[in-house]
C-alpha positions in Angstrom: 245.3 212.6 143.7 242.5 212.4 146.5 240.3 209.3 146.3 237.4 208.7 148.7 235.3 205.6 148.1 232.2 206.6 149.7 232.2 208.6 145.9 232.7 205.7 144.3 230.4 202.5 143.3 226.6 204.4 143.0 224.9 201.0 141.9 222.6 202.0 145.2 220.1 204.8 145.8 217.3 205.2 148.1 214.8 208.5 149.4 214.3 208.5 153.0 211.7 210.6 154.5 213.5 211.9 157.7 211.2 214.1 160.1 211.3 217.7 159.8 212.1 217.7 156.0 208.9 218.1 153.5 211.1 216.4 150.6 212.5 212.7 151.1 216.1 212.9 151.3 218.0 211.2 148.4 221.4 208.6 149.3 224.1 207.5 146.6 226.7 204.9 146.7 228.4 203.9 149.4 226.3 206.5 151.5 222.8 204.0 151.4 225.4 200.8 152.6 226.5 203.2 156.0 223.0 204.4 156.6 221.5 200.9 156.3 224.6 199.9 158.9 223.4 202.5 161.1 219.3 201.6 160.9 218.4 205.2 159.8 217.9 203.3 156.0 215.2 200.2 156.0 216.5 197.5 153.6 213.3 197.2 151.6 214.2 201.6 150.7 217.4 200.4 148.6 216.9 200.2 145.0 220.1 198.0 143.9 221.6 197.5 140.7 219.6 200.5 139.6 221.8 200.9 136.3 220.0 197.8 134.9 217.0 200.1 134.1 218.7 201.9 131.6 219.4 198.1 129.4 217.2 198.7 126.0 216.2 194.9 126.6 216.1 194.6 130.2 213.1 196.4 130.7 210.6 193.4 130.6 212.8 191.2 133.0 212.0 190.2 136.7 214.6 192.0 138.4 213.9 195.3 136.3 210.3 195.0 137.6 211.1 194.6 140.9 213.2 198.0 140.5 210.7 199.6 139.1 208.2 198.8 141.8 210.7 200.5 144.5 210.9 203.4 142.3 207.2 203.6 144.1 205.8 205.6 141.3 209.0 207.7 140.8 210.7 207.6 137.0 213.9 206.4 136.4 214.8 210.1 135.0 214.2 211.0 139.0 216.7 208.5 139.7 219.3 210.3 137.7 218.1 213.6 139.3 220.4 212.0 142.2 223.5 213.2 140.5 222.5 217.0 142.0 222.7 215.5 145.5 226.2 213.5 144.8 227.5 217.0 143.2 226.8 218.8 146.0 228.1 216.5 148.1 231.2 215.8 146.1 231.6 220.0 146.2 231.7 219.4 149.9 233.8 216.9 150.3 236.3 219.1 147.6 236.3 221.7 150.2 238.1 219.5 152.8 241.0 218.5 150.9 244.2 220.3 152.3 245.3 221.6 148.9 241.9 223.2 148.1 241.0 224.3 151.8 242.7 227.0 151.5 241.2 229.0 149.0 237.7 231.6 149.5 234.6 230.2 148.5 234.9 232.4 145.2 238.1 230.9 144.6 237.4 227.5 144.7 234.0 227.8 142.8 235.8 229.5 139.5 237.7 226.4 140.2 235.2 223.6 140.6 234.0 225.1 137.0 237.0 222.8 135.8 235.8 219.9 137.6 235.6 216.5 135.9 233.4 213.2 135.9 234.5 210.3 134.5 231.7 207.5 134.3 232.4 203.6 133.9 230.1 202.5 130.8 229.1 198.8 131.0 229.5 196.8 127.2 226.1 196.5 127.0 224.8 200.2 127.1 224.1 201.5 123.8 225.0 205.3 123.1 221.4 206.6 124.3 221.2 204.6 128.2 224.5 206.3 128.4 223.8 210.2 126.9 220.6 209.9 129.6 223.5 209.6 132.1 225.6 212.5 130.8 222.7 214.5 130.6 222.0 213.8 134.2 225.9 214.9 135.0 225.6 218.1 133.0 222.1 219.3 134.6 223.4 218.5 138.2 226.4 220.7 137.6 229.3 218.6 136.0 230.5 220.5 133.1 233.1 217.9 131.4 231.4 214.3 131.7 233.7 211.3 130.0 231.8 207.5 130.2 235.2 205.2 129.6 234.5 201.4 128.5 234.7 199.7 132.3 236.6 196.7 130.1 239.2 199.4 129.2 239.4 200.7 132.7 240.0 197.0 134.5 242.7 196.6 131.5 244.4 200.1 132.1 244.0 198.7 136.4 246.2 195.9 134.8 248.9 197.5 133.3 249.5 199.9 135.8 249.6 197.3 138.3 252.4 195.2 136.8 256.1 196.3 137.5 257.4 193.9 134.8 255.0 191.5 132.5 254.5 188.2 134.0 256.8 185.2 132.8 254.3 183.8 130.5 253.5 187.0 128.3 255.9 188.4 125.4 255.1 191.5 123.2 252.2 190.8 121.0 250.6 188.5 122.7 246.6 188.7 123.7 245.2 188.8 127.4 241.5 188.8 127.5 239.7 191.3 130.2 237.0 190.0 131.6 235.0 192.2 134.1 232.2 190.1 135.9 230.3 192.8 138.0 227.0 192.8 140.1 225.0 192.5 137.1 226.7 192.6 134.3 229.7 191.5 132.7 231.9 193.1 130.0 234.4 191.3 127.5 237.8 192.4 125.7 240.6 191.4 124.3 244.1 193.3 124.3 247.4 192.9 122.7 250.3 193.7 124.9 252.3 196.2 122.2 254.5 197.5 124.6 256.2 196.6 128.3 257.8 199.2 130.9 259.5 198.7 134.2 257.1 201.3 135.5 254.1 199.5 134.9 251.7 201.9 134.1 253.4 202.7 130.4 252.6 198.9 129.6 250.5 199.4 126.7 247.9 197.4 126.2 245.5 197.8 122.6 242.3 196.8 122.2 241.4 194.2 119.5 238.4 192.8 117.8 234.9 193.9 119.2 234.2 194.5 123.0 231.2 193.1 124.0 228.3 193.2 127.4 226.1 190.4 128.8 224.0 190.2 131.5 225.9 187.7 133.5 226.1 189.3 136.6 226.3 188.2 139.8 222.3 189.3 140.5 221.7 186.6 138.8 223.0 183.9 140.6 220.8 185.5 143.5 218.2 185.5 141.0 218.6 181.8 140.8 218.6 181.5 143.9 215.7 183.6 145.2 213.2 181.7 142.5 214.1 178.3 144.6 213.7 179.7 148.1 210.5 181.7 146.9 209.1 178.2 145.8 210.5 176.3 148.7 208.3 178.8 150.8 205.3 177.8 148.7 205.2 174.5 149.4 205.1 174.6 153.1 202.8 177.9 152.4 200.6 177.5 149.3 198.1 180.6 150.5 200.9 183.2 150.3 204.2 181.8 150.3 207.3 183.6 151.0 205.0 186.2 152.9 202.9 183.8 154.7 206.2 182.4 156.2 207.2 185.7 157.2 203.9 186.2 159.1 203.9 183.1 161.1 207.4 184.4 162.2 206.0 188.0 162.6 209.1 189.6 161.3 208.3 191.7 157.8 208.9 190.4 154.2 212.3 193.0 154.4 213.5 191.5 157.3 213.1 187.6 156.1 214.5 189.0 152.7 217.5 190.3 154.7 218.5 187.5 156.3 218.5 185.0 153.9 219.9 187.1 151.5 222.8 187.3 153.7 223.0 184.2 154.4 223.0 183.1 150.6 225.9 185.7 150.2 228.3 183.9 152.8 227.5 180.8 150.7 227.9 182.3 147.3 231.3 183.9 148.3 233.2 180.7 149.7 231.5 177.9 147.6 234.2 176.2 146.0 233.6 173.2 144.6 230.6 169.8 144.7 232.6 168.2 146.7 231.6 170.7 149.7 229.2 169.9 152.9 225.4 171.4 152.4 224.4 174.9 153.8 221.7 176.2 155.4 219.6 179.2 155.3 217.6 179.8 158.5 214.6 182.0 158.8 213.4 183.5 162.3 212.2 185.8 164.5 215.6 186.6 166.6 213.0 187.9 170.1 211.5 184.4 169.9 212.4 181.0 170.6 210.3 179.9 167.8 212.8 177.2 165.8 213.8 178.5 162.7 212.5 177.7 159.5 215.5 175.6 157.8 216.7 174.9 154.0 220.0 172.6 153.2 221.5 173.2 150.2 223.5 170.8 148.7 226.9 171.6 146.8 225.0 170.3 143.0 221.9 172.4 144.3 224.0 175.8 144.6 226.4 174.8 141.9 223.0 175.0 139.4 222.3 178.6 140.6 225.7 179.2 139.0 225.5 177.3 136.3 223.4 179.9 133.6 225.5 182.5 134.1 228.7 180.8 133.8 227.3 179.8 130.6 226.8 182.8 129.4 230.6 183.9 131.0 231.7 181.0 128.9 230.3 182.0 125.5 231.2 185.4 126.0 234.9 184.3 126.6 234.8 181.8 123.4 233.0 184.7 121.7 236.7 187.1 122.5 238.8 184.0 120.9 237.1 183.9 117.9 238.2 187.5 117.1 241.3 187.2 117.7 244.0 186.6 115.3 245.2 182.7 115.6 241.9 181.7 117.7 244.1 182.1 120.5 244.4 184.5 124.3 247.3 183.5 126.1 246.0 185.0 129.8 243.3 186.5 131.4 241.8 187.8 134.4 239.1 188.5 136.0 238.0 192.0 137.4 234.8 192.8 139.4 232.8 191.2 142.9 232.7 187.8 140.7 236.0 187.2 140.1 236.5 186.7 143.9 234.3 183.6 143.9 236.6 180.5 144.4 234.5 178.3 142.3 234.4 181.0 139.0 237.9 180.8 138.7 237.9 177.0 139.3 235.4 176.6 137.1 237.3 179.0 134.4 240.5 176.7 135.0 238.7 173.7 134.1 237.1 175.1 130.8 240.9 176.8 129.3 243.9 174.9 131.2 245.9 176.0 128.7 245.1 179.9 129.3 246.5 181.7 131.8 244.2 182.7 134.7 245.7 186.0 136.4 244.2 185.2 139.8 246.2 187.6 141.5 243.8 190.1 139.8 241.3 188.3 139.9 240.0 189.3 143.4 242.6 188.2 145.1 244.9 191.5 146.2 243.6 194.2 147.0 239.8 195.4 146.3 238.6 194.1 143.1 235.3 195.9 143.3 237.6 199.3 142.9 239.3 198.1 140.0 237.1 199.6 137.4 237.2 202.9 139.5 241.4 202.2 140.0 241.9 202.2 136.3 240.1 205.1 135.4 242.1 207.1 138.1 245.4 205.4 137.0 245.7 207.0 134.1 243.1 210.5 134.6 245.8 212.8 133.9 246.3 211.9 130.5 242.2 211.1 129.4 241.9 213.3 126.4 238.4 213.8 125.3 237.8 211.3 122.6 236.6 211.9 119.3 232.9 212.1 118.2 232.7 208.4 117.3 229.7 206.2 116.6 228.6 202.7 117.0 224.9 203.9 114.6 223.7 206.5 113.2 220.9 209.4 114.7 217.9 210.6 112.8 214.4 212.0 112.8 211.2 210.9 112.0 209.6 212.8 109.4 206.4 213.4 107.3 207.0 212.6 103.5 204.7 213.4 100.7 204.3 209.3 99.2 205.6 209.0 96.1 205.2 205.4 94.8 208.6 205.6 92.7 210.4 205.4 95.7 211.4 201.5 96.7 211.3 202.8 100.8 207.7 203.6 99.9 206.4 200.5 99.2 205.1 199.6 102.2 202.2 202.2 101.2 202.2 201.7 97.7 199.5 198.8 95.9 199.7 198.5 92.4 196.6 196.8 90.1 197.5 195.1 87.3 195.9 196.1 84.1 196.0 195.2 80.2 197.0 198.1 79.2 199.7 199.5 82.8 199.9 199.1 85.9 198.6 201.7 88.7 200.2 202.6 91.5 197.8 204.2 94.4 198.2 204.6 98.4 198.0 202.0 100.7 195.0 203.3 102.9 196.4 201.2 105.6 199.8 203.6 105.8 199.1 206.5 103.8 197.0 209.3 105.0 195.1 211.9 102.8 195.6 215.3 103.9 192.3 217.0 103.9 193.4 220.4 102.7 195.8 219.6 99.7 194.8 216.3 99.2 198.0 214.9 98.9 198.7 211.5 100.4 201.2 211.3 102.9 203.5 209.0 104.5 204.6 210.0 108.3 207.2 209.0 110.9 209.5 208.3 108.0 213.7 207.9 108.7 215.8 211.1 107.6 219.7 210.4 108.5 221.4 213.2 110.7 224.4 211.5 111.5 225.7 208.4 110.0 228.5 205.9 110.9 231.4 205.5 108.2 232.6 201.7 107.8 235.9 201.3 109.2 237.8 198.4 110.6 237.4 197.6 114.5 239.9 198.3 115.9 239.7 202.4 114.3 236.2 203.8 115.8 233.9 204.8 113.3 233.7 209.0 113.0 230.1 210.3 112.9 229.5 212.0 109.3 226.5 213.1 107.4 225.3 212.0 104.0 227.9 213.2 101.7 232.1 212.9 101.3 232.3 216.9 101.4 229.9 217.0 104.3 232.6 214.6 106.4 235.7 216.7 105.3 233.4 219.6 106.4 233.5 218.2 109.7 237.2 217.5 109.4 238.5 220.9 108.0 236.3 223.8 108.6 235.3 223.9 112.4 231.8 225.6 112.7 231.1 224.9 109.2 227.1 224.6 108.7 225.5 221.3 106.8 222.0 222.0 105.2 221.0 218.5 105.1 218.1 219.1 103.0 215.5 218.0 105.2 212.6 220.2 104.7 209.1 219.8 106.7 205.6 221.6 106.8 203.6 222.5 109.9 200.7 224.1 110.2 200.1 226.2 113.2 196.8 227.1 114.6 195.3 229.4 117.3 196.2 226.8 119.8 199.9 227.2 119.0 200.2 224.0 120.2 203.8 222.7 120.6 205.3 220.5 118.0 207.8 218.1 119.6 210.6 216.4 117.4 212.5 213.2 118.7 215.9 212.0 117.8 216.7 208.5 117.8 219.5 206.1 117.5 220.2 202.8 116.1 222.8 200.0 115.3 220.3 198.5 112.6 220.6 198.9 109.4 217.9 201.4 107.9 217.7 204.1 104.5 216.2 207.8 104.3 212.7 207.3 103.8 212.3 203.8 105.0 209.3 203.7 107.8 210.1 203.2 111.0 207.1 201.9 112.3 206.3 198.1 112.5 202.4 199.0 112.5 200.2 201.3 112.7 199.7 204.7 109.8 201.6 207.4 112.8 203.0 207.4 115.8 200.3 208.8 117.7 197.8 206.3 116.7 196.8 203.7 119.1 198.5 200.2 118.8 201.1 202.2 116.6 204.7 200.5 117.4 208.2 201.5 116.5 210.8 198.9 114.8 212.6 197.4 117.8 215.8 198.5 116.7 215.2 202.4 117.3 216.2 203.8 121.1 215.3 207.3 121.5 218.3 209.6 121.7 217.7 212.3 124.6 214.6 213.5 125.2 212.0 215.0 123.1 213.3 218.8 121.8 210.4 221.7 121.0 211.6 224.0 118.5 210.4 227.3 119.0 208.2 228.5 116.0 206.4 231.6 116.0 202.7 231.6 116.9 199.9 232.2 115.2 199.3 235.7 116.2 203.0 236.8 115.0 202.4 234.6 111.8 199.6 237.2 110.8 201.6 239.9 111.8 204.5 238.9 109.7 201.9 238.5 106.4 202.1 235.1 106.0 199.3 233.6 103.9 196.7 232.0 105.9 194.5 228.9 105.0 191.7 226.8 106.4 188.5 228.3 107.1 186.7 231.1 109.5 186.3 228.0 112.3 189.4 226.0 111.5 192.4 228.6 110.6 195.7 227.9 110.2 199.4 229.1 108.8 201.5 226.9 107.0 205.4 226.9 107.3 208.2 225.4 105.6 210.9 224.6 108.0 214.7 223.1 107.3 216.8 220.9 109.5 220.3 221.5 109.3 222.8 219.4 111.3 225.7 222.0 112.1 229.7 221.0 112.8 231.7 222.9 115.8 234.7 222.6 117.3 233.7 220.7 119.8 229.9 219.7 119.2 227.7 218.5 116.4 224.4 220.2 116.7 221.0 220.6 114.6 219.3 223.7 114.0 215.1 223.9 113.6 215.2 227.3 111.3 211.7 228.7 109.6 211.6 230.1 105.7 210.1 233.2 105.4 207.1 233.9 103.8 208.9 235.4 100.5 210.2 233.1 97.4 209.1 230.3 95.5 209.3 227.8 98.3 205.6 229.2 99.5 204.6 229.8 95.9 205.0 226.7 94.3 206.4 224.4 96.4 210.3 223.9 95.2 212.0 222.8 98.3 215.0 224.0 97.6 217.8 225.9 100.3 219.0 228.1 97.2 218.1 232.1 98.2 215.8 230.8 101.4 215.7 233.7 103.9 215.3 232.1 106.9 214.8 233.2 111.0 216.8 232.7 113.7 217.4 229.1 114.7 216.2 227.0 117.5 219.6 224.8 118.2 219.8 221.5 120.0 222.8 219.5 121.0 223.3 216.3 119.7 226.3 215.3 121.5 229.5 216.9 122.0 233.2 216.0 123.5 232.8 217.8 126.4 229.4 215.1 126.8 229.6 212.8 124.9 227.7 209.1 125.0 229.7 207.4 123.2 232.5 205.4 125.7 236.4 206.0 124.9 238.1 202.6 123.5 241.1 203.9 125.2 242.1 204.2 128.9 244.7 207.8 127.3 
C-alpha cells in the first residue's frame, strides 16, 4: 500500500495570495509546514489546530477565538471547502504511483470513482462536527468517506505492532489507550480476547465507554503563552506583547515565532523539577540590541503542565472505573504528548502498579503517525459500519396547543375556579394564528430517528418510533416509514422558501416537548435553543409548488385580495434503504378529507412527488466505527 505523509496530519491550513492568481491559493497538512520552511507561507497565515472549531463547547474559548480571527472573515464551512484542493491533489499524487501510472486518464478516473477516505474522529466530536466533515469529503469528490474512532486506530497501531504479547499481559486482560494529541485527547479501554504470532490478528475489544477531553498539548502552550503575554505587560503596560515587539522592530509573527519555538524545545525535553531554568529570548537577529530575557524555572514550567495532566489523570481514572474489577493492567500512550519525558514520568508516579508501554508511547518510531498507522494497518478489512447512533435526529415543528398534552405545559395556565378548572394559552409561548384562530405552539421536537438502549459495548442501531418500524429497517430494504408527522404551510405570491432543520442530540427529550429555552419561535429575537440540540447538516429547502401552480392545480385559496395565500398539508416520512436512511418532504393533494375537515390521517392521501434528503448513510456516515475491522 502507498503511503505519503505529506497526505497525512491536515490539523494546518492557510490561503496565500500568490501574484498572478485572482483567488488566494489554499494549503493542507503537511503542505503549510514545507511552505512555511521555505518562506513562501508567513507564520501569522497558519490557522493550527483548525479541527477545534468544530467542538460544540469549544466555541467560546480563547484559542477558538483566536482561530476564528485568522479565518479573517472566512467561515469555518470555507475551511472544509479545502478538502477540493487535497482531492485534487491526492488525484495527482495517485497518478504517480507505478501500479496506477500505467493506465489512460479514462482508466484511472472510472477507477478513482472507488476511491476511499478514511477520517480519524477525535472522542469528543459528537455525530454532527463530524457529518459537516463527511459532507465536506463527499462535495470535494470522495465518494466512500469512513471517520474511525482515533482511540480505536492507536489500539489497532498496537496490536499490529506486537509480534507476541508482552510478558506482563495474558488473555483477558485490559490495556487502556490513551491518545494525547495537539489538542485533544481520547480515552479507551480494551480487552486482549485473542493473541497471534503475527501481530496484527491480536484482537483487542473495546469495553466500557470511550471518551474525549480537551487535554491537548495547545494547552500547555496555552499556559504558557498567558504568562509570557503578562510578563510582556509588566515591562510594557501601554501595549504589552506588541509594544515589546516594536521596540525590537520585528512584527508580532515574528516575536510569536520565536518564542514559541523556543517554548517547544523546552516542552519536549523537560523532564522533571529537579532541572536547571530555561530561557526564552526575544530579538531582532540584524541588531545588536540585547535580547529581551525570561528564566523559567523547572516548578514554573511544571505548572503549565499541571491542568492538563489533571484532566489526563481523571480521564484515565474515569477508564478504570468501567472496567470490570476497577482494574487496567497496561497502557500506552499514543500522539505528540506521549513523547514528553515528564508525561510519562508523571503517569509512572500516579499508577506504579500499571504498566506504562513506553515503547509506544513515543519512543520508536513516529508517534504522531500512529493514529494514521492504525487506520492503514488494518484498511483492507474496514467494512462500512452499521447505521449506529449515540442520539436521536429530529425536526422542529409547528403543533396546534392542546393543553391535555403534559409536553404542552409550558404554554398552558390553568385558573382555578369553584366550580373547574380552565386551561387557556400561555401568551408568552403560544401564538394565535390570525386566520383560524387556533393557538399554536412552534419549534416543537418530532423524533425521526431514535437510539434503542443497548449495553455499551453493542452500538445502539438508529430506529424510529415503533418495534415494526425497526424490523422494517431490518428486513425489508427500501421499505418506506410514514412517521406521521404532518405540517401546514401557507404559500403566498412571494413563494418564499421554507427551510427545515434537522438536529441531533444526546439529551434526553419527548415528541412535542419545546425545544426552546426562551423565547415563543425561533425567529424571534432573544429566542434561544436548549443547549443540548447541535444542528445536524445544514438547513434542507423542500421544494413545494408555488403559488402560481397552486391555482392552477385548484387548490382552494384563502386570505384576502391584498394578503392571498394557499394552504398545504404536507407529510414527513423518514424512508429505510439499503444503504441509507432518508426523509421525504411529500405535499397532499387538494382532494380528500384532509383539506375538508382537517383529519390528518395518511389513510387514501394522494400525494406528489417527494423532495428527498439524506440523513446519513454507510457509504457517509457521522457516526465513527467502534472497531478498527
Amino acid at each position: 500500500m502507498a503511503f505519503d505523509r505529506k497526505f497525512t496530519v491536515p490539523q494546518k491550513a492557510a490561503w496565500v495570495n500568490v501574484q498572478g492568481e485572482i483567488d488566494p491559493r489554499f494549503y493542507l497538512g503537511y503542505k503549510v509546514e514545507d511552505e512555511v520552511k521555505f518562506g513562501r507561507i508567513k507564520p501569522d497565515d497558519v490557522i493550527e489546530m483548525w479541527k477545534l472549531l468544530l467542538y460544540k463547547n469549544f466555541a467560546e474559548s480563547e484559542s477558538a477565538q483566536r482561530l476564528i480571527k485568522q479565518l479573517r472573515g472566512r467561515s469555518v464551512d470555507s475551511l472544509l471547502e479545502g478538502f477540493s484542493h487535497f482531492h485534487a491533489d491526492l488525484t495527482a499524487w495517485a497518478k504517480t504511483i507505478t501500479p496506477l501510472a500505467r493506465f489512460t486518464d479514462e482508466e484511472f478516473d472510472h477507477m478513482w470513482q472507488a476511491k476511499k477516505l478514511i477520517m480519524g474522529v477525535p472522542g469528543l466530536w459528537t455525530p454532527p462536527a463530524t457529518k459537516r466533515l463527511t459532507s465536506a469529503a463527499r462535495k470535494a469528490g470522495f465518494r466512500i468517506v469512513s471517520a474511525v474512532s482515533e482511540t480505536v486506530c492507536a489500539a489497532a497501531f498496537y496490536a499490529q505492532s506486537l509480534a507476541h504479547l508482552p510478558r506482563y499481559f495474558k488473555l483477558n486482560d485490559y490495556l487502556g489507550v490513551f491518545d494525547l494529541g495537539g489538542g485533544t485527547g481520547d480515552f479507551a479501554t480494551h480487552q486482549i480476547a485473542s493473541d497471534s504470532s503475527e501481530g496484527a490478528k491480536t484482537l483487542l475489544v473495546r469495553v466500557g465507554q470511550a471518551e474525549g477531553r480537551m487535554c491537548g498539548s495547545v494547552f500547555i502552550n496555552e499556559h504558557w503563552w498567558n504568562w509570557l503575554r503578562g510578563e510582556a505587560r509588566r515591562e510594557f503596560p501601554k501595549g504589552g506583547f506588541e509594544a515589546l515587539c516594536a521596540k525590537y522592530k520585528i512584527s508580532v509573527a515574528e516575536g510569536i515565532k520565536q518564542a514559541k519555538d523556543m517554548f517547544e524545545g523546552i516542552k519536549r525535553n523537560f523532564m522533571s523539577l529537579e532541572q536547571q531554568p530555561e530561557q526564552i529570548h526575544i530579538a531582532n537577529p540584524l541588531s545588536n540590541e540585547p535580547a529581551w530575557t525570561r528564566s523559567l524555572t523547572s516548578r514554573l514550567i511544571a505548572s503549565f503542565f499541571r491542568p492538563v495532566l489533571e484532566d489526563f489523570f481523571a480521564a484515565v481514572d474515569s477508564q478504570i472505573q468501567q472496567t470490570p474489577g476497577k482494574k487496567i493492567h497496561a497502557m500506552i500512550i499514543a500522539g505528540g504528548l506521549g513523547q514528553s519525558p515528564y508525561v510519562v514520568s508523571e503517569t509512572r508516579k500516579r499508577w506504579p502498579d500499571i504498566n506504562l508501554d513506553a515503547q509506544t508511547s513515543g519512543l520508536v518510531g513516529d508517534s504522531s503517525q500512529v493514529v494514521v498507522s492504525g487506520a492503514l494497518s488494518r484498511f483492507d478489512a474496514v467494512k462500512l459500519p452499521e447505521l449506529v447512533a449515540t442520539g436521536s435526529v429530529g425536526i422542529n415543528i409547528l403543533e396546534v396547543w392542546t393543553p391535555e398534552w403534559e409536553e404542552h405545559g409550558d404554554a398552558t395556565v390553568v385558573r382555578e375556579h369553584r366550580s373547574c378548572r380552565n386551561a387557556f394559552p400561555n401568551t408568552n409561548v403560544a401564538v394565535q394564528d390570525d386566520c383560524s384562530k387556533l393557538w399554536n405552539v412552534y419549534d416543537r421536537w418530532s423524533t425521526i430517528l431514535e437510539k434503542v438502549p443497548t449495553p455499551l459495548q453493542c452500538p445502539p442501531l438508529y430506529t424510529t418510533k415503533a418495534d415494526d418500524m425497526l424490523q422494517a429497517t431490518r428486513n425489508t430494504p427500501g421499505h418506506t416509514v410514514k412517521s406521521l408527522i404532518w405540517q401546514k404551510i401557507r404559500i403566498g405570491p412571494d413563494n418564499k422558501p421554507c427551510p427545515h432543520q434537522f438536529w441531533y442530540t444526546e439529551g434526553d427529550i419527548k415528541d412535542h416537548e419545546p425545544m426552546l429555552v426562551q423565547g415563543r419561535f425561533s425567529l424571534e429575537p432573544g429566542a434561544q435553543w436548549r443547549t443540548d440540540l447541535e444542528k445536524w447538516g445544514d438547513e434542507e429547502l423542500p421544494k413545494f409548488p408555488s403559488f402560481e401552480e397552486l391555482g392552477d392545480m385548484g387548490y382552494k385559496r384563502y386570505g384576502t385580495k391584498n394578503d392571498p395565500f394557499y394552504e398545504l398539508h404536507y407529510i414527513i416520512k423518514t424512508v429505510f434503504g439499503e444503504k441509507d436512511i432518508s426523509v421525504s418532504f411529500q405535499v397532499a393533494r387538494q382532494e380528500g378529507a384532509l383539506y375538508v375537515n382537517g383529519v390528518f390521517t395518511p389513510a387514501d392521501v394522494d400525494l406528489l412527488d417527494s423532495a428527498t434528503f439524506e440523513i446519513m448513510s454507510q457509504d457517509r456516515n457521522p457516526v465513527t466505527q467502534t472497531a478498527p475491522s
